[in-house]
N, C-alpha and C positions, 0 to 999 in steps of 0.2 A: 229520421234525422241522421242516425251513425253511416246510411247511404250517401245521405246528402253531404257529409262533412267528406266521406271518402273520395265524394268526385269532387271537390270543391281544393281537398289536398293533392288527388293527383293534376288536378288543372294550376294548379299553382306550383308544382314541380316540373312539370312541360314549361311554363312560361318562366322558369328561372333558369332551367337548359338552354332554352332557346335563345335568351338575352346573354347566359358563358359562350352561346356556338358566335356569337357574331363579336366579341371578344378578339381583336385584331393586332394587341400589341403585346411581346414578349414582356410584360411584365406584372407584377404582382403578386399575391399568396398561389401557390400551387400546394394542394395536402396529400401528402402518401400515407399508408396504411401498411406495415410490413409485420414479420415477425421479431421480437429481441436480435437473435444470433444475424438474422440479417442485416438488421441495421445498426449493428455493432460491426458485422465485419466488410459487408459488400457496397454499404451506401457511403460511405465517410469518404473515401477516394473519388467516387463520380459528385460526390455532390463539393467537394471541393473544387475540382475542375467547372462545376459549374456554374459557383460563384465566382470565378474570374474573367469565365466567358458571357456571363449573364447578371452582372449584380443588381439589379431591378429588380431580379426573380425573389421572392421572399420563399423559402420550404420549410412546411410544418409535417413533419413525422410523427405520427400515430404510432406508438408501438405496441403491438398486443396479438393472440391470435383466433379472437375475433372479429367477423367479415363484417365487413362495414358496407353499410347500406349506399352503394353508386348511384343508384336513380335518385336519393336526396341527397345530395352533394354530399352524406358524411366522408367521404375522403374522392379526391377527384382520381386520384392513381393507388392502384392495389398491386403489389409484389411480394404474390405468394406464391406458395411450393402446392401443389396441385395435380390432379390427373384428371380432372375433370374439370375444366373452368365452366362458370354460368356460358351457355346458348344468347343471351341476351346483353354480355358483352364485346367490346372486341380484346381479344388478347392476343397476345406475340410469346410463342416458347424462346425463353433465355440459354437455360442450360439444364442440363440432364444431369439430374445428383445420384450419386451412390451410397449405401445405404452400411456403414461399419459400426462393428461392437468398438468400442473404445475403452479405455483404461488409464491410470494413473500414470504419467512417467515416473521411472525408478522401480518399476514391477520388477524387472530383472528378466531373465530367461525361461520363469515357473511362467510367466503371464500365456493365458489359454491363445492360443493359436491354430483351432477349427472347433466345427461347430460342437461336437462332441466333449470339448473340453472346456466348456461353459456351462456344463448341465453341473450341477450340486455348488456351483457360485453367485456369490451374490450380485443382484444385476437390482440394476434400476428401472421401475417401469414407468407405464404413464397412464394418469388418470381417465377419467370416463369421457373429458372433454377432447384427448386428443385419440383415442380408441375409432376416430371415425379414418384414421391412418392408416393402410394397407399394412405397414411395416411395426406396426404397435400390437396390429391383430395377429401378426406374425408370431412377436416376442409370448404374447400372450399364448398361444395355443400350442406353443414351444417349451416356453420358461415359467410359467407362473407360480410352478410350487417355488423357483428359484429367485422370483423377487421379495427384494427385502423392504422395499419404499418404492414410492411415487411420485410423479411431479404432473403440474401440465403446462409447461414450461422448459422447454429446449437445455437452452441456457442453463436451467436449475442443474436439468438432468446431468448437463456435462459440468458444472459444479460439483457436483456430488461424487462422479468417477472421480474426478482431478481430486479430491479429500478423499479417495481411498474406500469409498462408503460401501461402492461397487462399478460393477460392470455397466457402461450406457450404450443402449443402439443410438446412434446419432447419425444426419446426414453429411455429404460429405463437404457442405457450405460451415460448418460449425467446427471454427477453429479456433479452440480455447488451451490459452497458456497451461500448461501441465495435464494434457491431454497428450495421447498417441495412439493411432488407430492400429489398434489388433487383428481384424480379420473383416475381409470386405464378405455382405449375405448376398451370397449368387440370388440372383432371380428378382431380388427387391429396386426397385429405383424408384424417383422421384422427378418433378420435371419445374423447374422455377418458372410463374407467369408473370406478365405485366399486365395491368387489367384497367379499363376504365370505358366509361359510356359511349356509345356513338355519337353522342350529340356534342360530346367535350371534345374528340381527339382532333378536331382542327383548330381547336383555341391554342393561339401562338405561344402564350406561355408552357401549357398544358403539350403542347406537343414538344417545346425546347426541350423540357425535363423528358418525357418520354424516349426522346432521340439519345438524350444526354444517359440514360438508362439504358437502354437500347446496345449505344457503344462504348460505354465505361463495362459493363457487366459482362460482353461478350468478349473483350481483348482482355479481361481479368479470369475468363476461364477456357 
């Protein structure tokens, strides 16, 4: 029976793709999937622009930084930070992030400026959910007798510098009022994707936003 219900649910995900592929008119719900600091900082300008050129389009934003299932429609466009997209979708690299310890503005001149000058201060790490991040495994195998808290949450993390709490590795899409990047980590980077199913990326809506992604995100970095 748990066989039978599995192909009876992927036959009815095929034929709800296949009914969005023939999907011909720019308008409608279009859903993105991003993280916080993204769609605090990168979305609010293209998707303004693309309510003026498209106001039919309706966009729902997911915010969170777990992946959202594309083969079930939970979100039809995914805009994350990645080195490895899924094989089984299509994605387009946006922009290449770099990867800074940040700090509080008003540190003054004491504020650490190379790597050696961050060992015996307090730094912010990140919980187990985001430890699958090349640059968390970094901080960890570097810093860890040096963190004092945690988050798994971008955003928190550069909260917590901005309050003084301590030191945050953040990338370098994460632009938070009372922040100032201190020292960029050679060798770390990051790569932003745009992600969604082969079967969606010719639906006219679905593509307007992708395009509309596509060249808002690039002429903004």
């Amino acid at each position: 029976m748990l066989e039978f219900s599995r192909q009876a649910d992927a036959t009815l995900q095929r034929i709800e793709l296949e009914l969005a592929g023939q999907d011909f008119s720019p308008e409608g719900r279009v859903s993105i999937t991003t993280a916080s600091n993204i769609a605090r900082t990168l979305l609010p300008p293209v998707l303004k622009q693309l309510r003026q050129s498209h106001p039919g389009i309706q966009v729902e934003v997911s915010v969170g930084d777990a992946d959202y299932d594309l083969n079930r429609r939970e979100a039809d466009i995914a805009l994350r930070a990645t080195l490895r997209p899924p094989d089984h979708l299509i994605g387009k690299r946006l922009i290449t992030l770099a990867w800074w310890m940040h700090g509080a503005v008003g540190k003054g001149g004491d504020a650490p400026q190379a790597l050696e000058d961050f060992r015996g201060q307090p730094l912010i790490g990140a919980d187990a959910t985001l430890m699958r991040l090349p640059a968390f495994q970094w901080l960890e195998s570097e810093f860890q007798a040096d963190i004092v808290t945690r988050a798994n949450d971008l955003s928190t993390m550069a909260a917590f510098a901005g309050a003084g709490i301590g030191y945050a590795l953040l990338p370098s899409d994460q632009d938070e009022r009372g922040l100032r990047r201190l020292w960029q980590v050679p060798d770390l980077s990051g790569e932003l994707w745009l992600l969604t199913h082969p079967d969606l990326r010719q639906v006219a809506r679905i593509r307007v936003v992708w395009d509309a992604l596509v060249a808002g995100l690039a002429a903004g970095n």
